[in-house]
N, C-alpha and C positions, 0 to 999 in steps of 0.2 A: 504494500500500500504506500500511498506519495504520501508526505505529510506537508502540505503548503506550509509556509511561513507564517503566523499570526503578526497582528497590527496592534499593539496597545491603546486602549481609546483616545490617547495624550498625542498620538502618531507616532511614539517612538517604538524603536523595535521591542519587543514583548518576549526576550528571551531571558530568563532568569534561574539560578543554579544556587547555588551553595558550594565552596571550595573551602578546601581544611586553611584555616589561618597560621601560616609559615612561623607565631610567634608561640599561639597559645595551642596549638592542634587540633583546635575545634571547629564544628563548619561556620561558616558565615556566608552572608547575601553577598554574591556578586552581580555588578551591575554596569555596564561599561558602553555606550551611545556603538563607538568605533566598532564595537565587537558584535553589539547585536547588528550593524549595516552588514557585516560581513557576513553574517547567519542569513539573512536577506538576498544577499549578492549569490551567494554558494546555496540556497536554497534553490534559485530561479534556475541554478547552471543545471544543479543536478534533476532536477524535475523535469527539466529536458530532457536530458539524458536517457532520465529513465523510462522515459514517454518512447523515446528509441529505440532501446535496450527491449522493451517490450513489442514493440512493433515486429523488429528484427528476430529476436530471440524466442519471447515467451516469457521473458525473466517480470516477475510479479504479475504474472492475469491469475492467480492463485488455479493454476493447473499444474502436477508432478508431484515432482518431489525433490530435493535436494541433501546433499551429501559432500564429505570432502574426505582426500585422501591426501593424508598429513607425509605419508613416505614418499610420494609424488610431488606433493604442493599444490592442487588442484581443488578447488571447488568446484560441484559438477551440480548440473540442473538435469533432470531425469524427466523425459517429459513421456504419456501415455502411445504416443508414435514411435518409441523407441530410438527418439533423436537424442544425444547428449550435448549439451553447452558446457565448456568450461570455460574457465580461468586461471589465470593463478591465484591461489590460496592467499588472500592478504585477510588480516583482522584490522578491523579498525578498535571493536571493544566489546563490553559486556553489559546490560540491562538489567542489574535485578530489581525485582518489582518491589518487595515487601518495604526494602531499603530505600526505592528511588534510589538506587545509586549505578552510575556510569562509569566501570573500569578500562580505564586505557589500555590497549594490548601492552605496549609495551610496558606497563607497571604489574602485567601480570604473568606471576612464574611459571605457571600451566601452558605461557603459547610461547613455541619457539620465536627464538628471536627472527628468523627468515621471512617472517610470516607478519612483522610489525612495521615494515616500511612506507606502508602511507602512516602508519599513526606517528610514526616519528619524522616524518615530516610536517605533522599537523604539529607537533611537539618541538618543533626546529623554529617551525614560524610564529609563534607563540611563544618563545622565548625571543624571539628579534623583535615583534612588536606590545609583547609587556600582557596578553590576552591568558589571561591564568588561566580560563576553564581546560586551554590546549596544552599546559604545562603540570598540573594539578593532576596526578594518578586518580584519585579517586574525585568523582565530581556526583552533588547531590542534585538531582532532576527532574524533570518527566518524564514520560514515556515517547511523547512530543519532542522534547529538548534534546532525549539523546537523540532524537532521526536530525534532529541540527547540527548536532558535536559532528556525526557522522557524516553528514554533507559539506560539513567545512573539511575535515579530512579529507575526502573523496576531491572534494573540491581545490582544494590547495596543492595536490600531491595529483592532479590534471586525471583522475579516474575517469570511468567512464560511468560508473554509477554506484549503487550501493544497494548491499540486500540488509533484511534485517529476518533472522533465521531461530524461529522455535527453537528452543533447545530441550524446555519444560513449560510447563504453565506459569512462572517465575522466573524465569532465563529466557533474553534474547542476546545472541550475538549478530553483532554487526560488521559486514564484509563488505572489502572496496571490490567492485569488479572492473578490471586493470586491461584485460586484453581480452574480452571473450572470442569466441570459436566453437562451431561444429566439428564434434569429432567425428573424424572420417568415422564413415560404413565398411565395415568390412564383410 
């Protein structure tokens, strides 16, 4: 599913988090004009995208099924004609519900490191212009906000879209899709 951008009724962007405070360790409100235009900017890229990504592929009309093969690198879309789409296997994060909270791949020790390169480049660029939520391992959210965290990754690190992948009925993880393709037929 797409998630559009919300519009705060003030006209400012309307993306808001919680990030651990660097002094005391606790969460606090973040809230930043620059950062929410940017969740705006890389919302509209990837909604495109993904408007593409579906036309061309399949990737979100909620038909298949999906899967990844971690000894490969591949995230693979399984569709009921027996066509496969993959990509490479990139993470962007993690969604737990109970917690609202949004795990950055690369703050978590469960994903190889191979497999975090668009989040550390959303983590790169966020360190060069001062945007904690892309620096901040753990970030407190919506369910909403993280499909932004993730379109700004996707977004910054030039993907071509982004899935957000069941894992449990309290787990979503979130994947950049980077180069998709039709695996040949054999």
């Amino acid at each position: 599913m797409i998630w559009p951008f919300r519009k705060a009724q003030n006209g400012r962007s309307a993306f808001s988090c919680e990030i651990e405070c660097p002094d005391c360790g606790a969460p606090h409100s973040y809230e930043d004009e620059g950062f929410g235009a940017l969740v705006q900017r890389s919302c509209i890229k990837q909604d495109a995208c993904m408007v593409q990504l579906a036309a061309k592929f399949g990737i979100g009309n909620g038909v298949g099924n999906w899967q990844y093969d971690e000894e490969v690198g591949l995230l693979e879309f399984h569709f009921p004609d027996g066509k496969i789409c993959e990509t490479p296997l990139e993470t962007i994060g993690s969604w737990f519900e109970p917690r609202n909270e949004f795990l950055w791949s690369w703050g978590n020790e469960y994903i190889s490191e191979y497999q975090t390169a668009v989040a550390r480049k959303a983590q790169e660029f966020g360190e060069q212009r001062g945007f904690r939520p892309l620096t901040s391992k753990l970030v407190w959210l919506s369910l909403d906000d993280a499909w932004h965290l993730a379109k700004v990754a996707a977004s910054v690190s030039k993907s071509k879209g982004v899935y957000a992948a069941p894992v449990s009925e309290t787990l979503q993880m979130f994947f950049a899709i980077t180069d998709p393709k039709w695996r040949p037929e054999h």
